[in-house]
N, C-alpha and C positions, 0 to 999 in steps of 0.2 A: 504494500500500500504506500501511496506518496508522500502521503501525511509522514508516516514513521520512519519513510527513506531519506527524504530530508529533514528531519528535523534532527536523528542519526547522524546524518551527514556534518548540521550546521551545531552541532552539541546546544541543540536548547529544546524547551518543549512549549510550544505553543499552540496546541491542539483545545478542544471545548470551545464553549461557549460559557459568557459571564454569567456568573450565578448571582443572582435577584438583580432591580435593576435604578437604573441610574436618578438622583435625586430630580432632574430636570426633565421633561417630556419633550425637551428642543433633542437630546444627546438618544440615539438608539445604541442598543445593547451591543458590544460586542460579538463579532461573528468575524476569526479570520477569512482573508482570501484562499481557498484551495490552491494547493501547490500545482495542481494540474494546472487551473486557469494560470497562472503563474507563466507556467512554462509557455502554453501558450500565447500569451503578452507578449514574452521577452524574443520568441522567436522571430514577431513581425514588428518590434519596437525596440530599439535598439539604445541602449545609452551611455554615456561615455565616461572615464573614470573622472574627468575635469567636471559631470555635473552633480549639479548638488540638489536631491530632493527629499521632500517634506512629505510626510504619510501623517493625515487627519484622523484622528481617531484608531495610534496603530495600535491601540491592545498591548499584545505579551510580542510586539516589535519582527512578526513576522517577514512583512513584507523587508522592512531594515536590512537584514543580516541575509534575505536570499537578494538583492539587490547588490549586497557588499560581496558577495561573494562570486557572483557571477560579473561585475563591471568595476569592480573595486572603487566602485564611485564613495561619495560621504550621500550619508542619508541621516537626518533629522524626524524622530518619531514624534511627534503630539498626543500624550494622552490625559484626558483630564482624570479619571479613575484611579484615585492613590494605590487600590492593590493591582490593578495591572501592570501600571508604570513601574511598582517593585517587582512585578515580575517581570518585566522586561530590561531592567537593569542586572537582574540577576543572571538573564538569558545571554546580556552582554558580556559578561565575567564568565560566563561557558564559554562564551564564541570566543571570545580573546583568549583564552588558556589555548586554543586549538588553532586560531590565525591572528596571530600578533602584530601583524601587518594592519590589522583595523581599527590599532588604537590611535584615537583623533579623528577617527571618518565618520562614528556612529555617536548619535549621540540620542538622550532619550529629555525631553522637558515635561513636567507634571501642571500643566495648564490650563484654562479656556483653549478651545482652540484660537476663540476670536479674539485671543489674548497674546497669541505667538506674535513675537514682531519679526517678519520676514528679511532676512539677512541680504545682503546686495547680492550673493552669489545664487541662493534659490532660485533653480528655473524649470525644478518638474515637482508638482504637487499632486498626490495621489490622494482617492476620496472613495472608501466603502461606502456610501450612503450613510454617514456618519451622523450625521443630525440636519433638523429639519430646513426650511428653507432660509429665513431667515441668520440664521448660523451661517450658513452658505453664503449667503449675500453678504455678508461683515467680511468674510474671510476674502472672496473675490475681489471685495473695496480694498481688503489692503495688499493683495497682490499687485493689481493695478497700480495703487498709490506708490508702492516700492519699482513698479517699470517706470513708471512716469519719473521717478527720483534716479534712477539705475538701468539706463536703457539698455535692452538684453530682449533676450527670445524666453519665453515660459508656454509651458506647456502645463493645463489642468488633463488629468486622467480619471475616467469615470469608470468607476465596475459596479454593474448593476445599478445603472442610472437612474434617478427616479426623472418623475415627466417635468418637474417641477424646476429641477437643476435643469435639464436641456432648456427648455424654457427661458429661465432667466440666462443663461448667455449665450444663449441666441438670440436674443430678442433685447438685451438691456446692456449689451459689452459686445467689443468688438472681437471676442474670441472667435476664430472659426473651428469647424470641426477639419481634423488633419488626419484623421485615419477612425475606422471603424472596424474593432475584430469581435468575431462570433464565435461562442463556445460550442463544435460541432457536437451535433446528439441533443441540446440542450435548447441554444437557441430555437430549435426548430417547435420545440412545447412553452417555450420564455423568454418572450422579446428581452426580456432585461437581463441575459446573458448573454452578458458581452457587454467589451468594453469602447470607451470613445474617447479620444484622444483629440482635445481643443489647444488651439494655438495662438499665441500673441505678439506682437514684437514692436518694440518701437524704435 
């Protein structure tokens, strides 16, 4: 199974799902991204170890460490959940005993997300359908507000979009969409398998 091949592979464990649930009704529960879907992302999205991205809402820091490990890029985790974020700090301390090479690329902050202040070098932002839309739209304002300050390319990444995110930027920013991948087997019963890939630049 994928789940236990890489998580084996990456020495951390970040399987389940969160148990009870979050003080706010803005923040949805915890649910990693499948390592399948994963794989398939990274095969038609390619990214580079010079970029630096931001995962909203990563949980026990999944996506993090199979990112670092396949592009040796720096990746910055968001999670507002004080027991998650210690387990994904704790999952960092696996992963660095095993690839030492990652220490200074990963990092994990216990926050709002609409609290993170966006570094000049951030330009790929990834989003589980993390919270609702409003959350969304703070966080968009201040990506935007960091290109407008920091001109650069950014790229938002959607898995499992909901209608409400495509919506607002499309319709309220000038993101366009720059690739659209399907989860074979799945989309075909669930349009919202699969991911979308929006693009900015100034």
């Amino acid at each position: 199974m994928k789940e236990q091949y890489y998580d084996d592979l990456l020495n951390i464990r970040t399987g389940g799902d969160q148990k009870g649930f979050n003080k706010s009704f803005h923040y949805h529960r915890y649910e990693p991204t499948p390592y399948s879907a994963l794989e398939l992302l990274f095969k038609n999205y390619e990214l580079k170890s010079t970029d630096h991205i931001v995962d909203f809402g990563c949980g026990k820091g999944r996506l993090n460490f199979y990112i670092h490990y396949l592009f040796q890029a720096s990746v910055a985790g968001v999670e507002m959940n004080e027991t998650l974020y210690e387990e994904a700090v704790e999952n960092q301390t696996s992963y660095l005993k095993k690839y030492k090479s990652a220490k200074g690329k990963i990092q994990f902050h216990c926050c709002l997300a609409e609290n993170y202040e966006i570094a000049p070098l951030d330009n790929r932002f990834y989003f589980f359908n993390p919270f609702t839309i409003p959350i969304f739209w703070k966080i968009i304002n201040n990506i935007i507000a960091s290109v407008e300050k920091y001109k650069r390319e950014v790229d938002v990444i959607l898995y499992y979009p909901s209608e409400d995110y495509i919506y607002f930027l499309e319709n309220h920013t000038l993101f366009e969409l720059k690739e659209e991948v399907h989860l074979p087997g799945l989309y075909e019963h669930n349009q919202n398998e699969r991911f979308l890939i929006y693009s900015l630049s100034y």
